[in-house]
N, C-alpha and C positions, 0 to 999 in steps of 0.2 A: 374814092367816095362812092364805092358800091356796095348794096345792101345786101344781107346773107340772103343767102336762100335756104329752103327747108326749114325753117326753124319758124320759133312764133315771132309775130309781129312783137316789137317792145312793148308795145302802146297799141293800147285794141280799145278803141270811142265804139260804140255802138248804142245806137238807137237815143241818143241823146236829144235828152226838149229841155226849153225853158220856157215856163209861160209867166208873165209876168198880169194880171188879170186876165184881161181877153186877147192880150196880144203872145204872139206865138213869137218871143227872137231866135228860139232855135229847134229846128223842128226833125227828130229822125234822123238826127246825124250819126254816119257812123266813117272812122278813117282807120288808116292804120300807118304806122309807122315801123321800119322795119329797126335791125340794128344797124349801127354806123352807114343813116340814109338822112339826107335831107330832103325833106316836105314841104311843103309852100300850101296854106290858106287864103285864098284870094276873093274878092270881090268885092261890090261897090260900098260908099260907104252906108250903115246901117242893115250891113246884110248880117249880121249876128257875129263876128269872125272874134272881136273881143268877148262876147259873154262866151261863148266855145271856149277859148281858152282861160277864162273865168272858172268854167265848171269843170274844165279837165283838171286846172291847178289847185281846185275847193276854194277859193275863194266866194266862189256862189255853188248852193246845190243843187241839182237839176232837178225838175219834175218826171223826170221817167229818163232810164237808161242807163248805163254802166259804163266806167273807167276801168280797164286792168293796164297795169303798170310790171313788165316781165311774169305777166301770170297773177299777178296779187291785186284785187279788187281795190282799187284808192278808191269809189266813188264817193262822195260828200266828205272826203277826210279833210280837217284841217288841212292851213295850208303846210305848218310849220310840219305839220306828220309827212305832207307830202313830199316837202323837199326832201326828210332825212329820208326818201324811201328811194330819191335819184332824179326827182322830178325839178328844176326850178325853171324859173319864168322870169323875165321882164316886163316891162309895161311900156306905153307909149310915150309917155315924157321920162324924162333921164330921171332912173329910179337909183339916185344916188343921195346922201349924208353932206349938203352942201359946206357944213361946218367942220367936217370929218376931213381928214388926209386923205390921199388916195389910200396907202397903205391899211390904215385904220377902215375904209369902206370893206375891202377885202378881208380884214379880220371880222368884221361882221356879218359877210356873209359865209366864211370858209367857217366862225364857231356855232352858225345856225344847226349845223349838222352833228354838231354834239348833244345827247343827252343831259337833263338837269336845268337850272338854272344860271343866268352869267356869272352867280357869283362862286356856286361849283364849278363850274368851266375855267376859272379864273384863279382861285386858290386851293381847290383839296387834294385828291390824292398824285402819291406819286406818277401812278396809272395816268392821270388826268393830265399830269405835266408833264409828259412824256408826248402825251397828244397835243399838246400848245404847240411843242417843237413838231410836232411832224405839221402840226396847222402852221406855223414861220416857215417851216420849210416848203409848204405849199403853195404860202401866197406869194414867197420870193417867184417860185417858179412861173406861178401866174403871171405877176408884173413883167417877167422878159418874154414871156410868150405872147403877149398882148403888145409889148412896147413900150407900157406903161411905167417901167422902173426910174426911168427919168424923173419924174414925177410924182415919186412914192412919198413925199414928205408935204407934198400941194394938196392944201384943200382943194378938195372935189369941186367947191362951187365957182373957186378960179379958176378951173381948166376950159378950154375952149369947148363948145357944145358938142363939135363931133368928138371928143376925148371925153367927153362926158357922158358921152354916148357908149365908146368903147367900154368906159369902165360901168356902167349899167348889166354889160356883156361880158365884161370878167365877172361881177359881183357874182352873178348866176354860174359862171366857170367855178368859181371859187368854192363850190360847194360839194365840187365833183361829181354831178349828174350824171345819171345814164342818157336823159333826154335833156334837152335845153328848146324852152319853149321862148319864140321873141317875137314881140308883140313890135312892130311897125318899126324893126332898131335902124333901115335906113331915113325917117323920118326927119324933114330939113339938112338934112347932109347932101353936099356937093357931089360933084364926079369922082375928084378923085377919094373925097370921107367916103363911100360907096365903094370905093374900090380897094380902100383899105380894108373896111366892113368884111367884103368877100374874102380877102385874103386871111384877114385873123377867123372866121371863119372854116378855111379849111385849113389854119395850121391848127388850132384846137381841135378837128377831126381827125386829122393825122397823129395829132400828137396820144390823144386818149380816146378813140373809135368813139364817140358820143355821137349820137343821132340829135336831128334840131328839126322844130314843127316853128316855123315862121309865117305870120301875117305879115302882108306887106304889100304897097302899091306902087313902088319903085319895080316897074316889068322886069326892065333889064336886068337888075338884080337877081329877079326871081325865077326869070329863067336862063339863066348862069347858072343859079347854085344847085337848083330843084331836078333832084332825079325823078317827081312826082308831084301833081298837083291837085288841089280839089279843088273846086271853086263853090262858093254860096252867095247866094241871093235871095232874098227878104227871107232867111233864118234858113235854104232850105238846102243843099246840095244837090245841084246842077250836072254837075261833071266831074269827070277825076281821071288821070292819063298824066302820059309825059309831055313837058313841057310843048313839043311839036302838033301833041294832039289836041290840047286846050288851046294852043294858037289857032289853030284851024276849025274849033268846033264853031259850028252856027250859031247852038243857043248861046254860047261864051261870046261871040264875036256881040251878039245884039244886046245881051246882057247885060255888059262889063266889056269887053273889049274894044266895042264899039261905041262908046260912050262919047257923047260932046267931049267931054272932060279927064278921057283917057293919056292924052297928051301930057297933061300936067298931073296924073297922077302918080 
């Protein structure tokens, strides 16, 4: 789980705002991400960390500043441009199809990455259905890499919350990203949902080098997994270092680390 050197960052944020009238949620931000590196977004809540990953995924467009994704400008693209470009994302509650199979969730995120409409993606050319099977073939491979094959015929909204979880975190696998952005995904999971989390985690690093930019307030989690961190606070970034140096920084400790409420975060 080490990030290349010499090369460009995957993911280059720079100079990133959001102003929302007079309020500033994110102000000057800029990170980077390398290849096959995980990153960690931290800090208290309402410090900007979801609109950040809002605007890097085009879901919101920033007021000033730029996204490049392997060298190619995404800033304000759609979201659905963004994904086909290698980017996808989760969100904080289980962004899953509760009426949907597992299987069927993972088809819908594995055919986002095709061009056209579902009903081209579904029945036209031979070309196209040649891509269905390599998309069947992809999402089988997902479901055993994730664990989730047991469960390929269960609707999503039956499955237990941490498994609901997981498969929010396949969905996004499913689409074969270069980056995988996860929005708070130890959120309500136990020690050991947490310790699965990290695990499928870095068997989906090992298995396709993808790089991952995580918000999250489970610590432990996040520094286990994080070769690098930044931290922000009321929209603004703070800090940025390896996990041992954000541990020990002062203004982190008073910030966010030090928090009444750090305990249970």
């Amino acid at each position: 789980m080490t990030s290349a050197t010499n090369q460009q960052p995957l993911l280059q944020v720079r100079g990133l705002s959001k102003r929302f009238g007079g309020l500033h949620a994110v102000s000057d931000l800029s990170l980077d991400v390398g290849h096959n590196e995980v990153v960690g977004l931290i800090g208290p809540n309402g410090a900007g960390k979801s609109t950040a990953f809002n605007l890097i995924s085009g879901t919101l467009s920033p007021t000033a500043g730029q996204v490049l994704l392997a060298g190619e400008d995404i800033t304000g693209r759609a979201p659905s441009t963004v994904v086909r470009r290698g980017l996808a994302r989760t969100f904080q509650s289980t962004s899953v199809y509760p009426n949907c199979t597992v299987i069927q969730n993972l088809f819908r995120g594995a055919l986002s990455t095709l061009p056209g409409s579902i009903w081209t993606q579904v029945v036209s050319t031979r070309a196209r259905k040649a891509a269905l099977r390599r998309v069947a073939s992809d999402v089988d491979e997902v479901l055993e890499l994730t664990g989730l094959a047991a469960y390929r015929d269960v609707l999503a909204g039956g499955l237990p919350y941490g498994h609901q979880k997981l498969l929010g975190v396949a969905i996004g696998f499913a689409t074969q990203p270069k980056i995988l952005l996860l929005d708070e995904p130890a959120a309500g999971l136990n020690g050991e949902e947490c310790a699965e989390l990290g695990r499928l985690l870095q068997r989906l690093q090992a298995h396709r080098g993808i790089s991952v930019l995580f918000v999250e307030h489970h610590m432990a989690v996040v520094m286990a997994l994080c070769q690098r961190i930044y931290v922000l606070v009321q929209g603004r970034k703070i800090a940025e270092g390896t996990p041992q140096q954000i541990q020990s920084d002062p203004a982190v400790i008073e910030a966010y680390l030090g928090a009444p409420d750090y305990a249970h975060a």
